[in-house]
C-alpha atoms as an extended CHARMM CRD file, in Angstrom:
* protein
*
        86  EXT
         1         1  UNK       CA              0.0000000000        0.0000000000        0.0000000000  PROA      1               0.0000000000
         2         2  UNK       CA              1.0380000000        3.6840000000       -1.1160000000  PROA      2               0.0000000000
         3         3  UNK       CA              1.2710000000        6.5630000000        1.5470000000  PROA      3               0.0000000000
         4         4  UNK       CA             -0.5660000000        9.2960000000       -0.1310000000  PROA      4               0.0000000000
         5         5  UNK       CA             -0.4560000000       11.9040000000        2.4090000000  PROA      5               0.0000000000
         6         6  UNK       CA              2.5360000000       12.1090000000        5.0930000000  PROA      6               0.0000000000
         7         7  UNK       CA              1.4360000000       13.7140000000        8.0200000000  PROA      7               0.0000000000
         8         8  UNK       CA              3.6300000000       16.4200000000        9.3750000000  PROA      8               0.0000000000
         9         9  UNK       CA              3.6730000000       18.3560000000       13.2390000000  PROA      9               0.0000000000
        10        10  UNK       CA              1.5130000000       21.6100000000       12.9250000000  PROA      10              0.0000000000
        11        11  UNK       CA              1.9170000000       24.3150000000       15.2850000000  PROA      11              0.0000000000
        12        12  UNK       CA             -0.2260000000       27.0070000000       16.4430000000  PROA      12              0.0000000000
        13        13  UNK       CA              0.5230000000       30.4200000000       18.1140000000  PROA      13              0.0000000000
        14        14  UNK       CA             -2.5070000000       32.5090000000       18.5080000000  PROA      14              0.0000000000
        15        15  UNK       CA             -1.9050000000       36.6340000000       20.5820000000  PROA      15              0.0000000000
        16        16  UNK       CA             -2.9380000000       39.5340000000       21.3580000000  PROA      16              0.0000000000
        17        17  UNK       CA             -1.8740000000       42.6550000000       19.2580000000  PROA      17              0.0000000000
        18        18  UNK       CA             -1.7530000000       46.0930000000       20.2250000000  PROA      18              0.0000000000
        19        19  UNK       CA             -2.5900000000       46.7230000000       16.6130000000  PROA      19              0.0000000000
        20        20  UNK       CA             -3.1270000000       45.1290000000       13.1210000000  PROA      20              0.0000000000
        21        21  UNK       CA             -0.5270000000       46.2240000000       10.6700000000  PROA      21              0.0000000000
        22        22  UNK       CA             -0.3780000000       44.6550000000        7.0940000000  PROA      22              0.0000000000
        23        23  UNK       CA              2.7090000000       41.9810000000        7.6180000000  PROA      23              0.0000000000
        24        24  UNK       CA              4.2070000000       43.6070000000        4.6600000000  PROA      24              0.0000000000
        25        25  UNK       CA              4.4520000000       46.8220000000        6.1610000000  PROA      25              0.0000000000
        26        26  UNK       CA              7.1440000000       45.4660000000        8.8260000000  PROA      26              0.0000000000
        27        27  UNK       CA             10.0650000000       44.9610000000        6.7870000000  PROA      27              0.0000000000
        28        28  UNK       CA             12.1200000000       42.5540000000        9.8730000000  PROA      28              0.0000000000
        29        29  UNK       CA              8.8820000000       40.5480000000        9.6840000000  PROA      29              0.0000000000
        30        30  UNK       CA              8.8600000000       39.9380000000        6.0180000000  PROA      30              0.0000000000
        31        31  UNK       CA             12.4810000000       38.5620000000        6.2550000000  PROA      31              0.0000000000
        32        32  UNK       CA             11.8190000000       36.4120000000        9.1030000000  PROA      32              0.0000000000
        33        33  UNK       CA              9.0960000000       34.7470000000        6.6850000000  PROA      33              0.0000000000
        34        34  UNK       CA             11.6240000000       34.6010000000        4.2140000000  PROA      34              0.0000000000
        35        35  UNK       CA             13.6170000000       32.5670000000        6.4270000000  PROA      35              0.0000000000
        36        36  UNK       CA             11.2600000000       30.1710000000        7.7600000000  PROA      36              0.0000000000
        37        37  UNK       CA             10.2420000000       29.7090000000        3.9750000000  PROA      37              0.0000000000
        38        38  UNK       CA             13.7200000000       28.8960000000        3.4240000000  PROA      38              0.0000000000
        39        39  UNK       CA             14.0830000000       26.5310000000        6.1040000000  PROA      39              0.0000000000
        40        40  UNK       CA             11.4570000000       24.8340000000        5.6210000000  PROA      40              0.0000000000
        41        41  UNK       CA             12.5170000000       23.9190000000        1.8020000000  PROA      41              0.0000000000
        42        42  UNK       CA              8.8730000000       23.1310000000        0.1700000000  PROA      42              0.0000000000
        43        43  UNK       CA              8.6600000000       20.3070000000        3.4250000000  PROA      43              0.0000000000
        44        44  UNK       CA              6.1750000000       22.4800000000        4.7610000000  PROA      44              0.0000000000
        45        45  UNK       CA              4.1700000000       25.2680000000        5.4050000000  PROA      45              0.0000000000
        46        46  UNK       CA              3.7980000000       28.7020000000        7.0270000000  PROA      46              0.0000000000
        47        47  UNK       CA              0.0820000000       30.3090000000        7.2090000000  PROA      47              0.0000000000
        48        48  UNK       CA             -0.1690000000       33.9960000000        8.8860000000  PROA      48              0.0000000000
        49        49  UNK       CA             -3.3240000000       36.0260000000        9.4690000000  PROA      49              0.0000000000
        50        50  UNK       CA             -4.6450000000       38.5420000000       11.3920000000  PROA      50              0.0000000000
        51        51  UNK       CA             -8.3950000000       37.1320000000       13.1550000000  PROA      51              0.0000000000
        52        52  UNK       CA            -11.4150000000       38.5350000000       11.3320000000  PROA      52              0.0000000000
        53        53  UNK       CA            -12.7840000000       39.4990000000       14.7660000000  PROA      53              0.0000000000
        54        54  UNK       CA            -10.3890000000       40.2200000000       17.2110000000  PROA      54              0.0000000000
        55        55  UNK       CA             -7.3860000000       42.0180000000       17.9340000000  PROA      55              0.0000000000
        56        56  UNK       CA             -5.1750000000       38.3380000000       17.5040000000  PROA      56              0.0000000000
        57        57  UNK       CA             -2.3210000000       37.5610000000       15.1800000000  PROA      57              0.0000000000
        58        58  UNK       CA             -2.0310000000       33.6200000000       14.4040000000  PROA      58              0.0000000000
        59        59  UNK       CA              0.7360000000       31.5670000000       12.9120000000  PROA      59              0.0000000000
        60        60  UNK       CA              0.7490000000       28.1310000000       11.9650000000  PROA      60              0.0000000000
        61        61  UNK       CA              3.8260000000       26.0350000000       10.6520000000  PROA      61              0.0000000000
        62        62  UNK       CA              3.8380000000       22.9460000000        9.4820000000  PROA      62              0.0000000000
        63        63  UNK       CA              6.7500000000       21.0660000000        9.2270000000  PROA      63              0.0000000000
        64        64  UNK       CA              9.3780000000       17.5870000000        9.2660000000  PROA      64              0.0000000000
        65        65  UNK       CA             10.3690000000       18.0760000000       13.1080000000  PROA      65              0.0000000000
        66        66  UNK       CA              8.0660000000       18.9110000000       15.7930000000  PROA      66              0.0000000000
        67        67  UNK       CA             10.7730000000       20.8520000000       17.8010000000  PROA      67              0.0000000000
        68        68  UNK       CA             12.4660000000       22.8900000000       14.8180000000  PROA      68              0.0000000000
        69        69  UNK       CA              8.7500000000       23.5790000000       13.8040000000  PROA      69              0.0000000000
        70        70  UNK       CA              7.7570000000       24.9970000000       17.6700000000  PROA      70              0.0000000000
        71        71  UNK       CA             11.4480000000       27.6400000000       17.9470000000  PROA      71              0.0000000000
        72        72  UNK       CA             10.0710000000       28.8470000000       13.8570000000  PROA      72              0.0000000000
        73        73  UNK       CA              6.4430000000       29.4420000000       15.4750000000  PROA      73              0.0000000000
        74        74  UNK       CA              8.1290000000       31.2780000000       19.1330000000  PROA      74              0.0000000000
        75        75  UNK       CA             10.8520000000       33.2420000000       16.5180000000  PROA      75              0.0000000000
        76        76  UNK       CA              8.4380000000       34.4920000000       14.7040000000  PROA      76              0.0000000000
        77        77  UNK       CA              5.8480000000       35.6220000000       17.9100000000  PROA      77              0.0000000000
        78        78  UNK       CA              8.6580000000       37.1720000000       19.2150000000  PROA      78              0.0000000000
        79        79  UNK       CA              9.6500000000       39.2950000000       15.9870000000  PROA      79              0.0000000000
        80        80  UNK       CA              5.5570000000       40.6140000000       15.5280000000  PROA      80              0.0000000000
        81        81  UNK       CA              5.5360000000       41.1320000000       18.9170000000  PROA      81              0.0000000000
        82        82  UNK       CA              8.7250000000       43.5630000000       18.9630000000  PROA      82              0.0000000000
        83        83  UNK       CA              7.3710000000       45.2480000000       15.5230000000  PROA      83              0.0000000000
        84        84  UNK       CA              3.7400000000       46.0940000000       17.3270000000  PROA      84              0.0000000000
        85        85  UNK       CA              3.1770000000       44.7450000000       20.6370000000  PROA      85              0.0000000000
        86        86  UNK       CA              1.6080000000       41.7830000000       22.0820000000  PROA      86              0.0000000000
C-alpha cells in the first residue's frame, strides 16, 4: 500500500496585538518569513493572518520536526511582537 499523504507536526501560536498592521508593512517581519520559507525547503508550510474578529495575530507552521517547527512558530511571535506589541 502507497502513503498518499505524510502527516507532518503543525503548530499554532494565537496573541494579542496592540494593533493590526499589514505583515508587509514590517520589513524585519517579512524577512523572518523569508527565512522560515527557506528553512522549511517546500517540506512544509507557514500560514499567517490577522483574526477577522479580534485584535489576535495567528501563525501556523507545518513542518518535518516537531521541535524545529515549535522555535520557527516562538521566533516568529517574538519578531511581531517587537514590531507592534503583544
Amino acid at each position: 500500500m502507497r502513503k498518499f499523504l505524510n502527516k507532518n507536526p503543525q503548530i499554532l501560536d494565537s496573541f494579542t496585538v496592540t494593533e493590526k498592521v499589514p505583515f508587509e508593512e514590517m520589513p524585519t517581519v517579512v524577512e523572518k518569513i523569508k527565512e522560515i520559507e527557506e528553512k522549511l525547503k517546500g517540506e512544509g508550510r507557514l500560514l499567517l493572518r490577522y483574526s477577522g474578529t479580534e485584535k489576535k495575530c495567528r501563525i501556523m507552521i507545518e513542518g518535518k520536526d516537531k521541535e524545529a517547527t515549535e522555535h520557527l512558530v516562538a521566533d516568529l511571535a517574538a519578531c511581531i511582537k517587537a514590531q507592534i506589541g503583544a
